[in-house]
C-alpha positions in Angstrom: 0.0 0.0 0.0 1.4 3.3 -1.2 1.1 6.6 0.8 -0.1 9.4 -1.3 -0.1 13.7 -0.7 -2.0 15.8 -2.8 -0.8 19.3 -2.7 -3.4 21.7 -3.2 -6.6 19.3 -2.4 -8.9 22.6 -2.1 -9.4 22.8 -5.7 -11.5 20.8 -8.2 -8.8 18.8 -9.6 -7.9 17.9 -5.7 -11.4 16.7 -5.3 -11.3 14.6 -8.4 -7.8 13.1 -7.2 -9.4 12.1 -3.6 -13.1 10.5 -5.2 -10.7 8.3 -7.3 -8.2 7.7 -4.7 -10.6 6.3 -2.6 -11.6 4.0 -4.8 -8.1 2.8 -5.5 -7.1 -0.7 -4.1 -3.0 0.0 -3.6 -3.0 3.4 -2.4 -3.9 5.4 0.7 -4.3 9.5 1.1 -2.2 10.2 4.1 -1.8 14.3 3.5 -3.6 16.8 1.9 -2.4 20.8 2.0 -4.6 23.9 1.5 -3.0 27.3 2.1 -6.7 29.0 2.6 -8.4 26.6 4.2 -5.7 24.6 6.6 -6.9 23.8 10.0 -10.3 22.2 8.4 -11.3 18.8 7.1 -11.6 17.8 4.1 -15.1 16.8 4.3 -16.0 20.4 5.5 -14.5 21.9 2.5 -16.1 19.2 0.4 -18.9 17.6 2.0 -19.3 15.1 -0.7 -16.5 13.6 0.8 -18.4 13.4 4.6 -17.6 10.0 6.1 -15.4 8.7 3.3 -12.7 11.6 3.7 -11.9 13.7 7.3 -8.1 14.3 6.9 -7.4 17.5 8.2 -5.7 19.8 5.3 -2.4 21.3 6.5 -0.2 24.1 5.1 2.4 23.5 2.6 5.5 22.3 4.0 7.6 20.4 2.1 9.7 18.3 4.0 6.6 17.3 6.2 4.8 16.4 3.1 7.3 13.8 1.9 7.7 12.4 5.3 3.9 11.2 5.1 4.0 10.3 1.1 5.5 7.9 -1.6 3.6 9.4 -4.5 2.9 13.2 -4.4 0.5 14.9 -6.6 1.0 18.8 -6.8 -2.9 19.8 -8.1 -1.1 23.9 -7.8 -1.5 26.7 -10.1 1.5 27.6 -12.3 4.8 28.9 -10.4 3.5 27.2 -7.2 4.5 23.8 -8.6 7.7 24.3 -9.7 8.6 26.6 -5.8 8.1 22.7 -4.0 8.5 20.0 -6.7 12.6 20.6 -6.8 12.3 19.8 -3.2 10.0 16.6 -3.5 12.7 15.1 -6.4 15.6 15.7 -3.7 13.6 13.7 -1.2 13.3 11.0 -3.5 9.8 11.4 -3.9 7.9 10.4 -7.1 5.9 13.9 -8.8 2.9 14.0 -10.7 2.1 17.8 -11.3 -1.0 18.8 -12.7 0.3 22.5 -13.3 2.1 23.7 -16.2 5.4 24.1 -15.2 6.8 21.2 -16.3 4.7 20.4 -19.8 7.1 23.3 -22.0 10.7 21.1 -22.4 11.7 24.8 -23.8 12.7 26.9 -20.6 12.6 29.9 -22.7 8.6 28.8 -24.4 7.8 28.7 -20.8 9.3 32.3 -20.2 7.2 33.9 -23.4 4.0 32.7 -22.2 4.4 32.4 -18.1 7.3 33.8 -16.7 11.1 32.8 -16.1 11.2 29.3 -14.7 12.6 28.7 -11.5 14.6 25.1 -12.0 14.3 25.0 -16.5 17.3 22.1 -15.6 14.4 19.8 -14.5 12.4 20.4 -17.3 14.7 18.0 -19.1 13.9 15.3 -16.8 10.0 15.5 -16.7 7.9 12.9 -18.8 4.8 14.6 -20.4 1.9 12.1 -19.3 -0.1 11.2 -22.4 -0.1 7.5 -22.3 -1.4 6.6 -25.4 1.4 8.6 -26.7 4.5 8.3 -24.1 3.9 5.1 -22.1 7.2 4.0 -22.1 8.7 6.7 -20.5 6.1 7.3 -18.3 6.7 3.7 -16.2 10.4 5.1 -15.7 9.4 8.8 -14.7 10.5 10.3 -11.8 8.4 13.9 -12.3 5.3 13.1 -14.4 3.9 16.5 -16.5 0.5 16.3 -16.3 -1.3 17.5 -19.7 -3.8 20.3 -20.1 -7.3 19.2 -21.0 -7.6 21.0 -24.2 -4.1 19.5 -25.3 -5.4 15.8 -24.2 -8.2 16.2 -26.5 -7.0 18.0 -29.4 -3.5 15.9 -29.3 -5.7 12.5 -29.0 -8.2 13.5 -31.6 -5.3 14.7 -34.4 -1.8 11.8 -33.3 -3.0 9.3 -35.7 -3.1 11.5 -39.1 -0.2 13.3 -38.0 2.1 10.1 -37.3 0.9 8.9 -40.5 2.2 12.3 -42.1 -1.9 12.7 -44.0 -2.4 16.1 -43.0 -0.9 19.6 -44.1 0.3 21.1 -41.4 -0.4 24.6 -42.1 -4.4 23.8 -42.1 -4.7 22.6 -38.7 -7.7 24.8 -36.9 -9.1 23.8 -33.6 -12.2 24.4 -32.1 -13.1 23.6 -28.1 -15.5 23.8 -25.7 -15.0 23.9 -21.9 -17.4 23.5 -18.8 -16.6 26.0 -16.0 -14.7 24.5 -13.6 -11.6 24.4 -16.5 -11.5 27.5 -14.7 -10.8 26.3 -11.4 -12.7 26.9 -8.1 -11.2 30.7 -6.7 -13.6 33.3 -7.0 -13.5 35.2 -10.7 -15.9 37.1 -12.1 -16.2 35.8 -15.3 -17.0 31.9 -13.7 -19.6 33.7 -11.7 -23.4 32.0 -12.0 -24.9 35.3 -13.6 -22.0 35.7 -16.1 -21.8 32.1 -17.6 -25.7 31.1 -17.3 -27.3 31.2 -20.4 -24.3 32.5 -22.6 -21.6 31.0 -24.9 -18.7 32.6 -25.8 -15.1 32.3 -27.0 -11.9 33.6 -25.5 -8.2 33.6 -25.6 -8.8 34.7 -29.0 -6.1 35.5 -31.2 -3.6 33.1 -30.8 -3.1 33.9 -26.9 -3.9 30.8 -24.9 -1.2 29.3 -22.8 -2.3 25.5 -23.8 -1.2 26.8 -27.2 2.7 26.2 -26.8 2.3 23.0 -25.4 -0.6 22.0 -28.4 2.2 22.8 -30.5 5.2 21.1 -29.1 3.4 17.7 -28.4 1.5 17.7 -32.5 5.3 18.9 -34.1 6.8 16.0 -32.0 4.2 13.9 -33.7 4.2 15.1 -37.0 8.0 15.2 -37.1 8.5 19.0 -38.0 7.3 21.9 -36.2 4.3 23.6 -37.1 1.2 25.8 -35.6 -1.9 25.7 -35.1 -5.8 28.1 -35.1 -6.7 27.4 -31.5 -9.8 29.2 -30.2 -11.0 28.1 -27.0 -15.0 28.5 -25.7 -16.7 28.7 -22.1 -19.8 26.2 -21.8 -22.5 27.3 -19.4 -22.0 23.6 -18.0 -20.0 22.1 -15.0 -17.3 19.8 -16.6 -16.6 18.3 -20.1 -14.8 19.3 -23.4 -15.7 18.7 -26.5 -13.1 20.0 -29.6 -13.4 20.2 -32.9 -10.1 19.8 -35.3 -10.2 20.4 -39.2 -7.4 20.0 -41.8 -6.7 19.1 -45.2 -5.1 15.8 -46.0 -2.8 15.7 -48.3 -4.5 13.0 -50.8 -7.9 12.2 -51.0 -9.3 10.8 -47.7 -12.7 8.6 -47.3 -14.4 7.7 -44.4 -13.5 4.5 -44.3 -9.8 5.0 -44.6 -9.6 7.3 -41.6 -11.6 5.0 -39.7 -9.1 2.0 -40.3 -6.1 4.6 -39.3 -8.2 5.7 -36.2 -9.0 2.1 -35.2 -5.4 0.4 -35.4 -3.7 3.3 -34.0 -5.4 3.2 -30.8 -6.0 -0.9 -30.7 -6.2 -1.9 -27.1 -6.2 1.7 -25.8 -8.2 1.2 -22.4 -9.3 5.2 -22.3 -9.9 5.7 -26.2 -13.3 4.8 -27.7 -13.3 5.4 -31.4 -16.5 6.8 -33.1 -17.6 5.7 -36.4 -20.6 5.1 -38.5 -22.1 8.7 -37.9 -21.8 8.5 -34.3 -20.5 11.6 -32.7 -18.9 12.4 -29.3 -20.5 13.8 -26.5 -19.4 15.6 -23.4 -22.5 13.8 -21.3 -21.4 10.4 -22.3 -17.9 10.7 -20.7 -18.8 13.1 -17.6 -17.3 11.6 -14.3 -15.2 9.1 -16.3 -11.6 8.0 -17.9 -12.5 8.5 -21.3 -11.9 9.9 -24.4 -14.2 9.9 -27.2 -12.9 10.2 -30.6 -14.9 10.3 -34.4 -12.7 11.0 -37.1 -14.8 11.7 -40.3 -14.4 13.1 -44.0 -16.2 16.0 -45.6 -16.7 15.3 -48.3 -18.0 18.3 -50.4 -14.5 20.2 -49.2 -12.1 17.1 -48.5 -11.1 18.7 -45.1 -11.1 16.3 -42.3 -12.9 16.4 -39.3 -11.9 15.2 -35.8 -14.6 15.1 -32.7 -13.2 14.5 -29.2 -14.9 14.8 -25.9 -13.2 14.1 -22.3 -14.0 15.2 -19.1 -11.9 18.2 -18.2 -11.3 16.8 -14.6 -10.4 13.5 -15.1 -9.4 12.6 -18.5 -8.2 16.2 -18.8 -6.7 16.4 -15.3 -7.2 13.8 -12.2 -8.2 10.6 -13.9 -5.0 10.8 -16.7 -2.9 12.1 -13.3 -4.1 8.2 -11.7 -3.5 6.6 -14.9 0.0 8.2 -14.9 0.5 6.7 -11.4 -0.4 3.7 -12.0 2.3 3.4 -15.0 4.5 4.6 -12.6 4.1 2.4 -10.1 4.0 -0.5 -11.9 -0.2 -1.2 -11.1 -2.9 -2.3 -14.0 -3.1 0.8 -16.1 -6.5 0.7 -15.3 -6.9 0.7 -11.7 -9.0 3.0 -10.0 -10.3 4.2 -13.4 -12.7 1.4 -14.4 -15.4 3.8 -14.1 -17.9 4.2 -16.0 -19.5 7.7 -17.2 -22.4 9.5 -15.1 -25.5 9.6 -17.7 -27.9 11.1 -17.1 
């Protein structure tokens, strides 16, 4: 049995890590850290948790953390991560962060669209944490980077055509949708009830997201070259779920049937990817609460552009669930475990 921290358990992604973590056969939660609300229980912050989960949060302190922990899980927001993780690696702790500071490999990309990075010498020696795409190195990871949930979905829905070199790089546009806790759970105005309710609307317009460097550097690892993307990102008046959209031209005619073998042999015996075909189409309400990714690959065929559908759940496929998943290649557990889930409907 494995002792397991999560620092910063206030948050939604925190949550998410503890309701699946519970569940979890080889694994305890022994410490749990919240800056603004240390000094309470869990279950007061989250009464969802009442009688399951009663560990008292406790500030950050680093040293006391990895006393109580094999496997820590930083759930922090950008900067945070990368002040404690340094100290977690020195302690011979095993990291999986779910912020960003450790998905750029590019110290200097990281600088452009966050700010100068504290320890860019570990960036060489984090694994990013798509499975389907870096298994290998993931089981042999000592710091795991957690991906973003609009990268998980976009770089899901578009790894097969660009490893089989089908697309034109240049054309690649993508389109996503998020629920509002992809915002997280501190007070903002624009997440507030009266501001979201009964609206949709894009943002980060323009090129500007900060998933966009990593979108870029995990599709031109892919596709072999580097390349760039249209990314425009959109708030959902819902809680959880994404649901993106990719288009690009292939380079050759494309039918539906040919995409549809690519899509099914390149993710064979993928426990988390459910391929799509015969004009069924991806929905966020069929993956809420669960592992999985939903993919439907499809050909227009008045225009010849290609069309990729992919829904996950933003806090577990797209944060806490791949974050498990990434554990349990870690540690050497059934990829599965924990995860066998299946989505909340209706």
């Amino acid at each position: 049995m494995l002792n397991i921290a999560i620092v910063g358990a206030s948050g939604y992604t925190g949550l998410e890590l503890i309701r699946i973590l519970h569940c979890h056969p080889e694994v305890a939660v022994t410490c749990l850290t919240s800056e603004q609300s240390a000094g309470k229980r869990i279950s007061d912050v989250f009464p969802t948790l009442r009688g399951r989960c009663d560990i008292v949060l406790e500030n950050l302190e680093p040293v006391r953390v990895a006393d109580k922990a094999d496997i820590i899980f930083t759930a922090l927001p950008h900067k945070a991560a990368m002040e404690v993780v340094p100290t977690f690696l020195k302690l011979g702790k095993k990291v999986i962060d779910l912020s960003a500071d450790y998905r750029l490999s590019d110290p200097e990309v990281y600088g452009q669209w966050y700010e100068p990075h504290l320890n860019p010498a570990i960036l060489k020696k984090a694994v990013y944490g798509l499975p389907e795409i870096r298994r290998a190195k993931i089981r042999s990871a000592k710091l795991v980077a957690n991906p973003g949930c609009y990268p998980t979905s976009i770089i899901l829905g578009l790894a097969p055509l660009l490893k089989a070199g089908l697309i034109d790089l240049s054309s690649i546009i993508a389109d996503s949708a998020s629920g509002v806790t992809g915002a997280g759970r501190s007070a903002k105005v624009d997440s507030l009830y009266c501001e979201v309710n009964e609206g949709f609307k894009a943002y980060g317009v323009g090129g500007v997201h900060r998933h966009i460097p990593e979108i870029e550097q995990e599709l031109s690892l892919l596709a072999g070259e580097l390349l760039n993307i249209t990314f425009t990102p959109h708030l959902v008046p819902m809680d959880r779920g994404i649901l993106s959209t990719t288009y690009a031209m292939p380079k050759k005619a494309l039918n539906n049937e040919m995409i549809a073998t690519l899509y099914r042999e390149f993710y064979d015996g993928e426990p988390f990817v459910r391929v799509l075909m015969n004009g069924n189409l991806p929905s966020t309400a069929f993956v809420r609460g669960s592992n999985f990714c939903d993919i439907a690959p499809l050909v227009d065929a008045r225009t010849g552009r290609i069309i990729v559908v992919s829904a996950i759940d933003n806090l577990v496929k797209g944060a806490s669930g791949q974050a498990v998943q990434n554990m349990n290649l870690v540690c050497g557990f059934p990829e599965t475990m924990g995860l066998e889930g299946l989505a909340l409907f209706p």
